[in-house]
MDTraj code that builds the backbone (N, CA, C; nanometers):
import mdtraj as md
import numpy as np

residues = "UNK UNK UNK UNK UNK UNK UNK UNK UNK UNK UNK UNK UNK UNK UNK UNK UNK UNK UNK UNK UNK UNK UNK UNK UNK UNK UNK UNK UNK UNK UNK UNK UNK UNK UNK UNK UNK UNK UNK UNK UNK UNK UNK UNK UNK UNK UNK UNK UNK UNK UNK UNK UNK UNK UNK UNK UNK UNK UNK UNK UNK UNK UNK UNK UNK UNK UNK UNK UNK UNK UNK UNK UNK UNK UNK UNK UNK UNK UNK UNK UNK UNK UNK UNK UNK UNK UNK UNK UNK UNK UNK UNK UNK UNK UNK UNK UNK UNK UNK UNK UNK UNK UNK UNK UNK UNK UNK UNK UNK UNK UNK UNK UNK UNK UNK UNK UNK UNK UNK UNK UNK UNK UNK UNK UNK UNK UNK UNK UNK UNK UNK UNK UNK UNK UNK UNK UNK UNK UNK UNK UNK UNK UNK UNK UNK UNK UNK UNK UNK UNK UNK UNK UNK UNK UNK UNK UNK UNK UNK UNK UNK UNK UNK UNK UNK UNK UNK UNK UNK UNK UNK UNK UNK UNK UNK UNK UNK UNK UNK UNK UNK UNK".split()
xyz = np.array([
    [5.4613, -2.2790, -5.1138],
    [5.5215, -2.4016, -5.1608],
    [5.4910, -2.5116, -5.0582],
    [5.4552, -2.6101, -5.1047],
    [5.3979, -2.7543, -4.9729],
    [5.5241, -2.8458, -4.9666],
    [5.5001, -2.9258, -4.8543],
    [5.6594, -2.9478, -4.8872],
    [5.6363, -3.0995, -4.8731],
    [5.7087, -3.1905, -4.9673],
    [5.6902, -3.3357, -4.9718],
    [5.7914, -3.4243, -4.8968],
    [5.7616, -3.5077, -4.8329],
    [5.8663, -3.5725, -4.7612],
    [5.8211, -3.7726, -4.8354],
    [5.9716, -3.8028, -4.8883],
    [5.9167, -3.9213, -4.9512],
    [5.9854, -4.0729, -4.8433],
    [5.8919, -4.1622, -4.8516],
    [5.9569, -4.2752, -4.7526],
    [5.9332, -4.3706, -4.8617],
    [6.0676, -4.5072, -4.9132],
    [6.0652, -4.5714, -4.9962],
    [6.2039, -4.6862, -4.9709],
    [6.2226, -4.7925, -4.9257],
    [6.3119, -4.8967, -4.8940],
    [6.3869, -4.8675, -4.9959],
    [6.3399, -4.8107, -5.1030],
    [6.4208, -4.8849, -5.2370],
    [6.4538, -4.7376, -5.2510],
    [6.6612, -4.6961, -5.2708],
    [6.6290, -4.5925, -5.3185],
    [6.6730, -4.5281, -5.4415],
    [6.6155, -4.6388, -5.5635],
    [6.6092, -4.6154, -5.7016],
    [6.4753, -4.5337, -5.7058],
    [6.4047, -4.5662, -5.6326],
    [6.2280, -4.5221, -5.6191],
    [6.2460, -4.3586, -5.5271],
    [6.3230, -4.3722, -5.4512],
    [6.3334, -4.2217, -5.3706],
    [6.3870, -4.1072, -5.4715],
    [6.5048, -4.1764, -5.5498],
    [6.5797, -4.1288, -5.6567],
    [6.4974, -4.0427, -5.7709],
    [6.4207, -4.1171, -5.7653],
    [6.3425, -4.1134, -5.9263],
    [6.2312, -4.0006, -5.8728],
    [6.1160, -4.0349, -5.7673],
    [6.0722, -3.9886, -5.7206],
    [6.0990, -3.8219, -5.7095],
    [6.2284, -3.8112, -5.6259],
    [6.2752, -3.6481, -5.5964],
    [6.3503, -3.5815, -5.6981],
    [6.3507, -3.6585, -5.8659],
    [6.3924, -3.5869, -5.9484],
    [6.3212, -3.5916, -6.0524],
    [6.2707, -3.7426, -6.0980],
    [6.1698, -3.6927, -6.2286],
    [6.0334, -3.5986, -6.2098],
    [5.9751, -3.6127, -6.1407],
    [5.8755, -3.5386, -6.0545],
    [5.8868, -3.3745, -6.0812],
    [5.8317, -3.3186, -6.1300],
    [5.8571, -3.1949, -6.1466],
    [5.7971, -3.0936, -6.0307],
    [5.8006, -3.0841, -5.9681],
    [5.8010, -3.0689, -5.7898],
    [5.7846, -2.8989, -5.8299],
    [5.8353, -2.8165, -5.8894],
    [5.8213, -2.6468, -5.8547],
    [5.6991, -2.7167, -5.9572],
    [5.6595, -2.7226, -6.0817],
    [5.5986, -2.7010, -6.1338],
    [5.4136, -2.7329, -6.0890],
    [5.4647, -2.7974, -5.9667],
    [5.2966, -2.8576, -5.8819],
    [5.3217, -2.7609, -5.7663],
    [5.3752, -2.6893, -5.7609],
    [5.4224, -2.5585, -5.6381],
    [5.4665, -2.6581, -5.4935],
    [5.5545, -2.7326, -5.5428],
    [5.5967, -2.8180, -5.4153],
    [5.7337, -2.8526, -5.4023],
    [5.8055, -2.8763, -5.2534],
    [5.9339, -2.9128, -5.3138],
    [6.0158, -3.0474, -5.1957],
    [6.0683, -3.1080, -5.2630],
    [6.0995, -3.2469, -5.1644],
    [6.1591, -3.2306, -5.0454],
    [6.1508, -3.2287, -4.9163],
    [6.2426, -3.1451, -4.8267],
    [6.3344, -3.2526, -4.7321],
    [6.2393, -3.3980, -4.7595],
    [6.3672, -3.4969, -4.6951],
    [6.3049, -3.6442, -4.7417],
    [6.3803, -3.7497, -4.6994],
    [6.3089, -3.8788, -4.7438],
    [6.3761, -3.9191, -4.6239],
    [6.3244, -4.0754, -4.6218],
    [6.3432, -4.2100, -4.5666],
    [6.3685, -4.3406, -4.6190],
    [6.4394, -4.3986, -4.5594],
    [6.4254, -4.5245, -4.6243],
    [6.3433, -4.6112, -4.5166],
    [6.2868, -4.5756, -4.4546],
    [6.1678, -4.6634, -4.3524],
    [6.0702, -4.5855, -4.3192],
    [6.0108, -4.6611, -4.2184],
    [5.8803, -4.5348, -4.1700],
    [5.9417, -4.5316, -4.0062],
    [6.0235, -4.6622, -4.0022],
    [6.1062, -4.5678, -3.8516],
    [6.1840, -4.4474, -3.8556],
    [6.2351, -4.4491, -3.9412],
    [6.3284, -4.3152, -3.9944],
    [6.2344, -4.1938, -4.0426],
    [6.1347, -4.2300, -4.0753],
    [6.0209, -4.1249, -4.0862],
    [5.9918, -4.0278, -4.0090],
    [5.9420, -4.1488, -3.8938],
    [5.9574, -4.0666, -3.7456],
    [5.9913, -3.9371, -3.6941],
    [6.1312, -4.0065, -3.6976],
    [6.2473, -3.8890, -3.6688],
    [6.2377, -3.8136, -3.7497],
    [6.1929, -3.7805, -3.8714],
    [6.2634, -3.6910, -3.9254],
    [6.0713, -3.5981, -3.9763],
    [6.0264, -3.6647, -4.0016],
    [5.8755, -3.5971, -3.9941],
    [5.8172, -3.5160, -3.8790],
    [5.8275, -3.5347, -3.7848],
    [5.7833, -3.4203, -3.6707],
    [5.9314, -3.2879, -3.6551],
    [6.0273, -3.2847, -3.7242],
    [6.1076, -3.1649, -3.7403],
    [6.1288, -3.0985, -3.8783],
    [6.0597, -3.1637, -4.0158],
    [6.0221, -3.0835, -4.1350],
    [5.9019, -3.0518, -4.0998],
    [5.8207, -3.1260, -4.0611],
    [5.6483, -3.0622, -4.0689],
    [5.6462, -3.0543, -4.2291],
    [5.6399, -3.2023, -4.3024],
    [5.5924, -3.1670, -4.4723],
    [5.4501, -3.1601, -4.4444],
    [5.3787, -3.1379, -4.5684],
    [5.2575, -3.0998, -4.5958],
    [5.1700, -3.2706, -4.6693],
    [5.2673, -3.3082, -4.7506],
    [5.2213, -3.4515, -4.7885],
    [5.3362, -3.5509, -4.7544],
    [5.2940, -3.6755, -4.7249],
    [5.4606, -3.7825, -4.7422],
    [5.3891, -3.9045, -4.8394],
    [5.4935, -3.8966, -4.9240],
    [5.4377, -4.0541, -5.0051],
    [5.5414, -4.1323, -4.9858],
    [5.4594, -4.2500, -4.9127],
    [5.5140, -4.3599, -4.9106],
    [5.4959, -4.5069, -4.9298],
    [5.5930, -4.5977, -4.9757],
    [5.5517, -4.7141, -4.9799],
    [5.5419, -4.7669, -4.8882],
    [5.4042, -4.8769, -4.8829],
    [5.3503, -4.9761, -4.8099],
    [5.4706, -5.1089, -4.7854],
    [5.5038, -5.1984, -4.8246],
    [5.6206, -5.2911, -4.7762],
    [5.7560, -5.2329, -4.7547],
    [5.7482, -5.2080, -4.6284],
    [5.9518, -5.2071, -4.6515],
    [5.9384, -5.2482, -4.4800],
    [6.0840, -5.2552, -4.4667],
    [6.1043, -5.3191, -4.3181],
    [6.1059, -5.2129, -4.2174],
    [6.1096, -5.2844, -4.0889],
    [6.1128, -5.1726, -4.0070],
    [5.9140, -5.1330, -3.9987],
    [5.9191, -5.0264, -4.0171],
    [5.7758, -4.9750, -4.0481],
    [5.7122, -4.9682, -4.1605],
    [5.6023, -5.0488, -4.1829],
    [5.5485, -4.9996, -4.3129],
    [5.4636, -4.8811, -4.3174],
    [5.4035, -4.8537, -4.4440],
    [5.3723, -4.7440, -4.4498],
    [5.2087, -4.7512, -4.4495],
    [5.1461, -4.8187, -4.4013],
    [5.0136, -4.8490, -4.2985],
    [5.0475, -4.8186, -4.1760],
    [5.1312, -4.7996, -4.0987],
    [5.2090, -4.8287, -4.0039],
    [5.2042, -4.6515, -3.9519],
    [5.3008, -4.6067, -4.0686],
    [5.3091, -4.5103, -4.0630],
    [5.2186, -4.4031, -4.0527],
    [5.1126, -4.4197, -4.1415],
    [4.9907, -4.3905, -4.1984],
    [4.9328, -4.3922, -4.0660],
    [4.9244, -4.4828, -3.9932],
    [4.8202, -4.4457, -3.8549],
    [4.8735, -4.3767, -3.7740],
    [5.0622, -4.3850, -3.7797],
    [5.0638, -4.3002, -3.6850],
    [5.0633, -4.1237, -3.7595],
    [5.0865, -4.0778, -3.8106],
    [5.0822, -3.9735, -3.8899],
    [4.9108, -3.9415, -3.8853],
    [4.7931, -3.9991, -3.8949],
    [4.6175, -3.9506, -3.8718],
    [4.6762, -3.9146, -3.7114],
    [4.6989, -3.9736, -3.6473],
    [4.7303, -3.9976, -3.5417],
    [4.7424, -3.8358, -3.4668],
    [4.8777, -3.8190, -3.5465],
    [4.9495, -3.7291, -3.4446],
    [5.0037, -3.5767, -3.5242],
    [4.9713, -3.6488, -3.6688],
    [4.9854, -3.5353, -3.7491],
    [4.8646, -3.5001, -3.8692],
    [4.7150, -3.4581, -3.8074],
    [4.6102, -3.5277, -3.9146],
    [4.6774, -3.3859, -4.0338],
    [4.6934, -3.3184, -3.9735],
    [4.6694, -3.2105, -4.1694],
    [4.8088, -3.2482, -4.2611],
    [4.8838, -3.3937, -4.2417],
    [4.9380, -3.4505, -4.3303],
    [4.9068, -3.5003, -4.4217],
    [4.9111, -3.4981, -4.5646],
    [4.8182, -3.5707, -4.6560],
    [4.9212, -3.6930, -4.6895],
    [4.8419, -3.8086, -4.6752],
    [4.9533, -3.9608, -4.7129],
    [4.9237, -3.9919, -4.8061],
    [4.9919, -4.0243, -4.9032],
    [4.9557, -4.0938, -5.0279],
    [5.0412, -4.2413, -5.0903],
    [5.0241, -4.3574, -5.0487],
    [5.0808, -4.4430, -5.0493],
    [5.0909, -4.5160, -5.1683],
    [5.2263, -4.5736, -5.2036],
    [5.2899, -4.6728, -5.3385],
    [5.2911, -4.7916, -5.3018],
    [5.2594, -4.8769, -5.3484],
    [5.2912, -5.0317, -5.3387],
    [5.2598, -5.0976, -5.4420],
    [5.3632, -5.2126, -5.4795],
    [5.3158, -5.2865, -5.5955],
    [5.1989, -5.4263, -5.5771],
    [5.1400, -5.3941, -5.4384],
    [5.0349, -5.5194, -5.4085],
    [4.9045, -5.4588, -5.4452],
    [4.8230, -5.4964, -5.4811],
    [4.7268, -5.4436, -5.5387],
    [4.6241, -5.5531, -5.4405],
    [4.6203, -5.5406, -5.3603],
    [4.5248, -5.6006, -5.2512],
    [4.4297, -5.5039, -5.1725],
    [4.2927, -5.5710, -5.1382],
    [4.1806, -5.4804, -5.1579],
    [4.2170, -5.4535, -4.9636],
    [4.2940, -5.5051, -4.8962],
    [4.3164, -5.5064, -4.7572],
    [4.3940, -5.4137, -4.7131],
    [4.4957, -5.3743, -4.8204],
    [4.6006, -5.2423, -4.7611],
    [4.4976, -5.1226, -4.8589],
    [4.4038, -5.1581, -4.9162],
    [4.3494, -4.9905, -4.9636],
    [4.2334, -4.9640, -4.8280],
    [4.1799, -5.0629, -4.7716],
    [4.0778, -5.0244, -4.6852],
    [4.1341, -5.0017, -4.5693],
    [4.2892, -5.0496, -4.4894],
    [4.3534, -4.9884, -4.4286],
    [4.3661, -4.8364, -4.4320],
    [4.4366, -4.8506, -4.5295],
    [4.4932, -4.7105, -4.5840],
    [4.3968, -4.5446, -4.5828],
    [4.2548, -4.6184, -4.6447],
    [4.0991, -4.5358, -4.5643],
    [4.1327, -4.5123, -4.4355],
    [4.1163, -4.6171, -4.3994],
    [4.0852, -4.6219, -4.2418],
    [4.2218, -4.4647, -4.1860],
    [4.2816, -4.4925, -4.2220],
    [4.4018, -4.3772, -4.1685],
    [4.4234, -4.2299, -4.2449],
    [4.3439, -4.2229, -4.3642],
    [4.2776, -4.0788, -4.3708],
    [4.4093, -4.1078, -4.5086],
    [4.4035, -4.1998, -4.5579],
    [4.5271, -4.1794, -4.6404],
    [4.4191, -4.0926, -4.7755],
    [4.4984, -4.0453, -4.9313],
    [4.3960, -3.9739, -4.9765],
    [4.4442, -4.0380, -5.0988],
    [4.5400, -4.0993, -5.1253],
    [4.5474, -4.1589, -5.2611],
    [4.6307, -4.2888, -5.2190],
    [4.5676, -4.4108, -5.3157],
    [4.6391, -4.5263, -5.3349],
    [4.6743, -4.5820, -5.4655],
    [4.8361, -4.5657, -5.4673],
    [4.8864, -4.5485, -5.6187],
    [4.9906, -4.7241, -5.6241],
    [4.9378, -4.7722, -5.7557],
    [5.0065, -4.8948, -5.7724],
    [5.1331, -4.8564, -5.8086],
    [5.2663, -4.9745, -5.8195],
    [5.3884, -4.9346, -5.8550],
    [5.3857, -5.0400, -6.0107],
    [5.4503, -5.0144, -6.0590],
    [5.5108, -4.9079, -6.1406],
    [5.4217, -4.7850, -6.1295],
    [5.4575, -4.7509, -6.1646],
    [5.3213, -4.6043, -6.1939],
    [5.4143, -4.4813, -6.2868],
    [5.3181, -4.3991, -6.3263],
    [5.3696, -4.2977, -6.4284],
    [5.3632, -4.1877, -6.3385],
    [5.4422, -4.0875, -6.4017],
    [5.4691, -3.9274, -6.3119],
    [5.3230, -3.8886, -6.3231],
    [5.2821, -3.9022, -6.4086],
    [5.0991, -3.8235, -6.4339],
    [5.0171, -3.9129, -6.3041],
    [5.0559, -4.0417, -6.2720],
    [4.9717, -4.0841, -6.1791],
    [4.9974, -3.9877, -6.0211],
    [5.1410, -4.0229, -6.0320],
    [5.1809, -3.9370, -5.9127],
    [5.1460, -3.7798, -5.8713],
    [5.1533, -3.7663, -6.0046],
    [5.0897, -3.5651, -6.0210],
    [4.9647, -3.5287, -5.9782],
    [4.9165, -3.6536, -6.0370],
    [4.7755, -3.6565, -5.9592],
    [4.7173, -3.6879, -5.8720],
    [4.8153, -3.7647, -5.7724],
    [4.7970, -3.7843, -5.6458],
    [4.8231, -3.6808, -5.5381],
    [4.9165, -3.5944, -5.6378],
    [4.9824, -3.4701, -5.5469],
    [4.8862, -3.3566, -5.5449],
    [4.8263, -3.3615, -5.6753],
    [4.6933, -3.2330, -5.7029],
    [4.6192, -3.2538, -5.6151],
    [4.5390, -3.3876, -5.5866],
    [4.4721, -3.4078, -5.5073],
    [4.4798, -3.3323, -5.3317],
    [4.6385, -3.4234, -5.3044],
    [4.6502, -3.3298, -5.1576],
    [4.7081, -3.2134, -5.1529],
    [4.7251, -3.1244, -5.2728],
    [4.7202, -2.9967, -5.2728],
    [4.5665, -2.9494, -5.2897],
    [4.4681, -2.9648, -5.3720],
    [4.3701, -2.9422, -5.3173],
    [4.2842, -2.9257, -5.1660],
    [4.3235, -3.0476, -5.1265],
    [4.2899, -3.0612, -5.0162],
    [4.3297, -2.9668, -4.8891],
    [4.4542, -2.9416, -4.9219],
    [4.5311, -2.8524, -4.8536],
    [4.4748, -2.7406, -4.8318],
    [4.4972, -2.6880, -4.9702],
    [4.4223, -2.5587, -5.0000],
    [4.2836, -2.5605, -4.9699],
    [4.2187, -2.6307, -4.9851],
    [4.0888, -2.6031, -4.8865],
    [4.0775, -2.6098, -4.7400],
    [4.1335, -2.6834, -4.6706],
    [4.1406, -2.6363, -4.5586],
    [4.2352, -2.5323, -4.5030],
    [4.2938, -2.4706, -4.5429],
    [4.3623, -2.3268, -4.5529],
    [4.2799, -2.2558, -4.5878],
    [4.1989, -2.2529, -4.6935],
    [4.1007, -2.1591, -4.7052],
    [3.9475, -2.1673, -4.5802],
    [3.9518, -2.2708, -4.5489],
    [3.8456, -2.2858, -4.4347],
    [3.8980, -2.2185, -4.2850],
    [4.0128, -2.2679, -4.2591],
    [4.0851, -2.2180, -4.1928],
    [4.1100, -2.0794, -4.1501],
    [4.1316, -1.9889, -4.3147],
    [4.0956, -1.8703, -4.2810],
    [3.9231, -1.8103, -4.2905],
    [3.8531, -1.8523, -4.2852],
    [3.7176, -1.8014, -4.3231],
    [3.6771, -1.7933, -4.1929],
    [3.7004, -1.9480, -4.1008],
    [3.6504, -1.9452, -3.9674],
    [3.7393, -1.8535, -3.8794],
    [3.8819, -1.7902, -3.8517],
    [3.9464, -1.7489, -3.8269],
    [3.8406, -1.5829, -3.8809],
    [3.8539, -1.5892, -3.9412],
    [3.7725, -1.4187, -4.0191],
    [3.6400, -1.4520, -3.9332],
    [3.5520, -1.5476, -3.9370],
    [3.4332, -1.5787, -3.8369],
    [3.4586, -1.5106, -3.6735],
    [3.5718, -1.5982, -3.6381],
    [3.5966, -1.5909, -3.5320],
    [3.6414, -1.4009, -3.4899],
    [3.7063, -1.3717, -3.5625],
    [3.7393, -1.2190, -3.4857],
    [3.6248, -1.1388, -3.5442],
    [3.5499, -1.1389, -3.6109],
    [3.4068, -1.0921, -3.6523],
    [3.2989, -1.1228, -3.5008],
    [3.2834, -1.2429, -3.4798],
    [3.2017, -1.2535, -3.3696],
    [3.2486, -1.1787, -3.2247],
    [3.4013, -1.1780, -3.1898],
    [3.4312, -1.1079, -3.0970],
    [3.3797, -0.9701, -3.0867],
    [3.4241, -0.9053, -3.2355],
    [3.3863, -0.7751, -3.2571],
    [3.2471, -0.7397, -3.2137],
    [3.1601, -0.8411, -3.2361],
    [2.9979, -0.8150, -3.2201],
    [2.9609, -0.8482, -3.1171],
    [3.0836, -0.9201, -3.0347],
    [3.0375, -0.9565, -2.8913],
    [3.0439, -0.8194, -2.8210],
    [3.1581, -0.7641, -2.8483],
    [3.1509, -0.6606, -2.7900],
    [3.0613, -0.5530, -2.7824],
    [3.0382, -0.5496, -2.9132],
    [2.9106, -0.4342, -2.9873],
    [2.7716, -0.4470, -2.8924],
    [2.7304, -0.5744, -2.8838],
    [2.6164, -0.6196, -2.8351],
    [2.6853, -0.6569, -2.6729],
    [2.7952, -0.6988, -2.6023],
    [2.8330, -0.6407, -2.4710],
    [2.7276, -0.5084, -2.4317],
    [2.8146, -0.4357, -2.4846],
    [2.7523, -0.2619, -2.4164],
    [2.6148, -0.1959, -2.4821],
    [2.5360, -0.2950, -2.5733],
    [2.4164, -0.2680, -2.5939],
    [2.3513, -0.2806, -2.4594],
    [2.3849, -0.4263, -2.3990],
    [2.3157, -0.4879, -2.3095],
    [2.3406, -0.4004, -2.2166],
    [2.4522, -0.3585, -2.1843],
    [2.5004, -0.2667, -2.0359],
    [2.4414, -0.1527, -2.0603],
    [2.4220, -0.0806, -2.1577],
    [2.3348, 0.0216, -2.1658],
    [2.1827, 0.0474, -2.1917],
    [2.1142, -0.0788, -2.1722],
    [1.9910, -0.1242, -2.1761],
    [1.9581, -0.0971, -2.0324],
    [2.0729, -0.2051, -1.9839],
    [2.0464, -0.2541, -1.7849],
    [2.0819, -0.0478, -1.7145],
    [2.1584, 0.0411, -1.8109],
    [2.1713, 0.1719, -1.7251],
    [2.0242, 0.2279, -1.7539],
    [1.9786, 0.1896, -1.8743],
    [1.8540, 0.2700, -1.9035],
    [1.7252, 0.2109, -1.8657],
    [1.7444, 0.1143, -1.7956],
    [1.6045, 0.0598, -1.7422],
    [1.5309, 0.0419, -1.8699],
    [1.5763, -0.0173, -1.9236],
    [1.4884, -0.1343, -2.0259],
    [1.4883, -0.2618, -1.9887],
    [1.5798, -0.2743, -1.9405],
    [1.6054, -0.4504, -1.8805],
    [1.6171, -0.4085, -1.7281],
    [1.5186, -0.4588, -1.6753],
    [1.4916, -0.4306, -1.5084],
    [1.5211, -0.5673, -1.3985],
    [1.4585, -0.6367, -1.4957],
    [1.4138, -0.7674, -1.4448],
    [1.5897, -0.8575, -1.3738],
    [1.6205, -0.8425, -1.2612],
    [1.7850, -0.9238, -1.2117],
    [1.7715, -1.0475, -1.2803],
    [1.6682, -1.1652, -1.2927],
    [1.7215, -1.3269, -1.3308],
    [1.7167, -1.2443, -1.5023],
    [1.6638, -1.1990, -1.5841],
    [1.6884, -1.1764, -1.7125],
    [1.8376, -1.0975, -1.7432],
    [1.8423, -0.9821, -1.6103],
    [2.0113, -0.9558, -1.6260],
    [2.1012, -1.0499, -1.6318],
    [2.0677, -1.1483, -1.5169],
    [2.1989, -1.2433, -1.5244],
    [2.2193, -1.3322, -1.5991],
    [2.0753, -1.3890, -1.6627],
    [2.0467, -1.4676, -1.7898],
    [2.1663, -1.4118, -1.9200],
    [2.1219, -1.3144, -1.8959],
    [2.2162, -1.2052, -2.0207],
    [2.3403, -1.1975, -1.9941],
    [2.3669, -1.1880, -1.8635],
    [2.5354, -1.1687, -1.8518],
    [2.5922, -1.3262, -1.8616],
    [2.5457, -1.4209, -1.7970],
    [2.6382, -1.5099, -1.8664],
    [2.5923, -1.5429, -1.9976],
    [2.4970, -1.5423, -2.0269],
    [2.5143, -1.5578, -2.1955],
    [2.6309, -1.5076, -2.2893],
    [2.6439, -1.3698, -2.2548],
    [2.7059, -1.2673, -2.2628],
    [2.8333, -1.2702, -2.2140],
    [2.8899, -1.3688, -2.1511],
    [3.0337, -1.3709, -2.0737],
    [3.0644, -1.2235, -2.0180],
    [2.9762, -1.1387, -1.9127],
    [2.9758, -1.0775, -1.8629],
    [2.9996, -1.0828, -1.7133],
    [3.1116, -1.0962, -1.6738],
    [3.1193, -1.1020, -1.5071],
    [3.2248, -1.0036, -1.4283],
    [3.1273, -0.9577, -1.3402],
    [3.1429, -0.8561, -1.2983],
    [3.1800, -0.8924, -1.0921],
    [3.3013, -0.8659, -1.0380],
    [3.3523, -0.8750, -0.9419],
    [3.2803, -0.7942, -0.8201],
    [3.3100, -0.7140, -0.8468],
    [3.2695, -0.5594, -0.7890],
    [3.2309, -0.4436, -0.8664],
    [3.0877, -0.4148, -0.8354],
    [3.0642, -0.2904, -0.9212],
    [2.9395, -0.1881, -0.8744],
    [2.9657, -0.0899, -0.8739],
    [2.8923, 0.0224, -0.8058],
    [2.7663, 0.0887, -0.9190],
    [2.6768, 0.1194, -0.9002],
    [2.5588, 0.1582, -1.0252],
    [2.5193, 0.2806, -0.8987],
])
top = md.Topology()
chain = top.add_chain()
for i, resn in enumerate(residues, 1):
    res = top.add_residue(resn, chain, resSeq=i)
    for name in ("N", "CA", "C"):
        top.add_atom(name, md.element.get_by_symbol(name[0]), res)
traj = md.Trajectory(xyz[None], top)
């Protein structure tokens, strides 16, 4: 379940938002709001949501504002910002800060749904990347090792004679050796 955190001055719009919204049915669920993006703050680095939508004008902090600091300090947040200005200056902001959807106000639940699919997609792909390189990563250890004691049993069998090609190999190899008797 991803968890949505909504920031909105107005809170007929927070209201509406955390109930018409059919939230289990997009596998998500509202876990706190704001009525600023100062109050955001506080309360966003101790849910850790997964997306926050918020509107662009309100006092205090807007949600450009917010938006940079959130790329900032929280990038695998997905932002998806409301505003009823339809100005070409808060959408190229809003780029600029990794935001992933820019939704006009009024707007319909289907717009919003689809702003949410979006950073659930997104999500889910880097969760799935996440684990692939993670599966990469303890795969290569495994073969480091494998190929470790190829090499050490090359250098016992005098196949590899040559010392600058040993040591070539051992740090390649993150092989270091303190003290050792042959």
């Amino acid at each position: 379940m991803y968890k949505v955190f909504i920031v909105d001055d107005e809170p007929s719009v927070r209201n509406g938002l955390t109930r018409i919204i059919g939230w289990d049915h997009l596998g998500c669920a509202v876990v706190g709001e704001a009525e600023d993006g100062i109050e955001a703050l506080e309360r966003i680095p101790l849910l850790r949501p997964d997306i926050v939508i918020s509107d662009i004008k309100m006092p205090g902090m807007d949600g450009i504002a917010l938006a940079r600091y959130l790329s900032r300090d929280f990038p695998g947040i997905k932002v998806i910002l409301l505003t009823g200005y339809a100005e070409f200056p808060y959408a190229r902001a809003a780029v600029k800060y990794g935001v992933i959807d820019f939704v006009l106000k009024p707007t319909s639940n289907e717009n919003i749904e689809k702003a949410v699919g979006k950073a659930i997609e997104l999500l889910a792909g880097e969760t799935e990347n996440a684990n692939r390189l993670k599966a990469l990563e303890e795969k290569t250890i495994q073969d480091l090792a494998i190929i470790q004691e190829k090499f050490l049993i090359d250098v016992m069998n005098n196949v590899i004679v040559d010392p600058d090609v040993i040591r070539q190999h051992m740090d390649r190899l993150s092989i270091h050796f303190t003290n050792y008797y042959v």
